[in-house]
C-alpha positions in Angstrom: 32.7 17.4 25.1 28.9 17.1 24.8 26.8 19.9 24.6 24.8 19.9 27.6 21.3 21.3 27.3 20.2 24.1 29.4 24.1 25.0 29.4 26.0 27.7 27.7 27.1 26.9 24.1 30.5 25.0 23.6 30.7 27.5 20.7 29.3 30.7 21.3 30.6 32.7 18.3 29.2 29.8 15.8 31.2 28.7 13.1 35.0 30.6 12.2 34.5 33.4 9.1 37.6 31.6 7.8 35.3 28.6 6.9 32.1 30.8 5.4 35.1 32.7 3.1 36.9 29.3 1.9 33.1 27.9 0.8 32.1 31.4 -0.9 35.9 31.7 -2.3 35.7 27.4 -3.2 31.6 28.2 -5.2 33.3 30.8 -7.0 35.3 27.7 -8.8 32.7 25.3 -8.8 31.9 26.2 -12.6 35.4 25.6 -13.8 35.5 22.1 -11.3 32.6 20.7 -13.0 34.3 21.3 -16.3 37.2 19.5 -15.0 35.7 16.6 -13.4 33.2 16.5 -16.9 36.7 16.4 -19.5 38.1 13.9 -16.9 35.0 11.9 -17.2 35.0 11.8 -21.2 39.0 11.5 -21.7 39.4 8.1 -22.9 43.1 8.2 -22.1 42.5 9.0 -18.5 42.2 6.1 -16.2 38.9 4.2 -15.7 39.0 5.0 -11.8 39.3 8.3 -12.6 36.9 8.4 -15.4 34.2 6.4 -12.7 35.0 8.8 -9.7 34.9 12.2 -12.1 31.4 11.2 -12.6 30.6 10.0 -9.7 31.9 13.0 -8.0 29.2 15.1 -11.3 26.4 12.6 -10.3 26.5 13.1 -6.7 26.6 17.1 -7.2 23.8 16.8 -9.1 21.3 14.4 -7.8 22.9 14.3 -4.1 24.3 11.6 -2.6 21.9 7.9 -2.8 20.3 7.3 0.6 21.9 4.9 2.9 20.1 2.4 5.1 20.9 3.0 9.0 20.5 0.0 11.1 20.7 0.6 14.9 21.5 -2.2 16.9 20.9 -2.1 20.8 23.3 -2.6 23.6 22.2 -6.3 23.0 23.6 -6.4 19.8 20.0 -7.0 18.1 18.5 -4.8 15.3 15.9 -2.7 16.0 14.0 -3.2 12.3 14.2 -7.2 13.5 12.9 -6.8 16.2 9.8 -4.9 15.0 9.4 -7.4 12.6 9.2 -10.0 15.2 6.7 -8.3 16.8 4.7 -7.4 14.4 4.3 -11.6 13.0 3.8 -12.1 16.5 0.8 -9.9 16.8 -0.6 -11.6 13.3 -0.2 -14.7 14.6 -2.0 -14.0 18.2 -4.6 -12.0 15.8 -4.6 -15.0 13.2 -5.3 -17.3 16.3 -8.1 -15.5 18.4 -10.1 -15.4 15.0 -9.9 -18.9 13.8 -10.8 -19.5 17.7 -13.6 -16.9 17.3 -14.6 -18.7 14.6 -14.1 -22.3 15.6 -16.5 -21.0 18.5 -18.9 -19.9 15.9 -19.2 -23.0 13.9 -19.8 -24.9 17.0 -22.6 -23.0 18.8 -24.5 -22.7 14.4 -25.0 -26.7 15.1 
């Protein structure tokens, strides 16, 4: 169901307390996790994947995850950021054009 504006909230009593508790109870671990994930990370018997995601997982907690690009594509299947780009080399180009005319014009009314 989407939320309708100017209509009553879908959700009027906001987010359950059960998930506010798990998150306070879950940052009340996040010490001893980071621990975990740091020994899994620098165990040389533990698995590579594990080794990679452990720090990974200590990377991403803290620097935040690395931006991703979004593309949107229209109904018509193009990309937006293409598009633009056409546009934009078109506008040079007109631009490009109407001064070398300008200037053509120039030239030949000087002689």
């Amino acid at each position: 169901m989407k939320f309708q504006k100017g209509q009553p909230s879908p959700n009027p009593g906001g987010r359950p307390k059960v998930d506010r508790e798990l998150r306070e109870l879950a940052r009340t671990h996040s010490k001893a996790a980071i621990n975990t994930l740091v020994r899994i990370m620098r165990n040389k018997r533990a698995p590579a994947m594990a080794q990679v995601k452990a720090a990974a997982v200590v990377l991403d907690r803290g620097f935040g995850r690395p931006a991703q690009e979004v593309i949107h594509r229209d109904l018509g299947g193009e990309n937006r950021s293409g598009r633009l780009e056409i546009a934009r080399r078109i506008a040079w180009t007109l631009t490009t054009g109407i001064l070398e005319k300008e200037q053509g014009n120039a030239k030949t009314s000087d002689s």
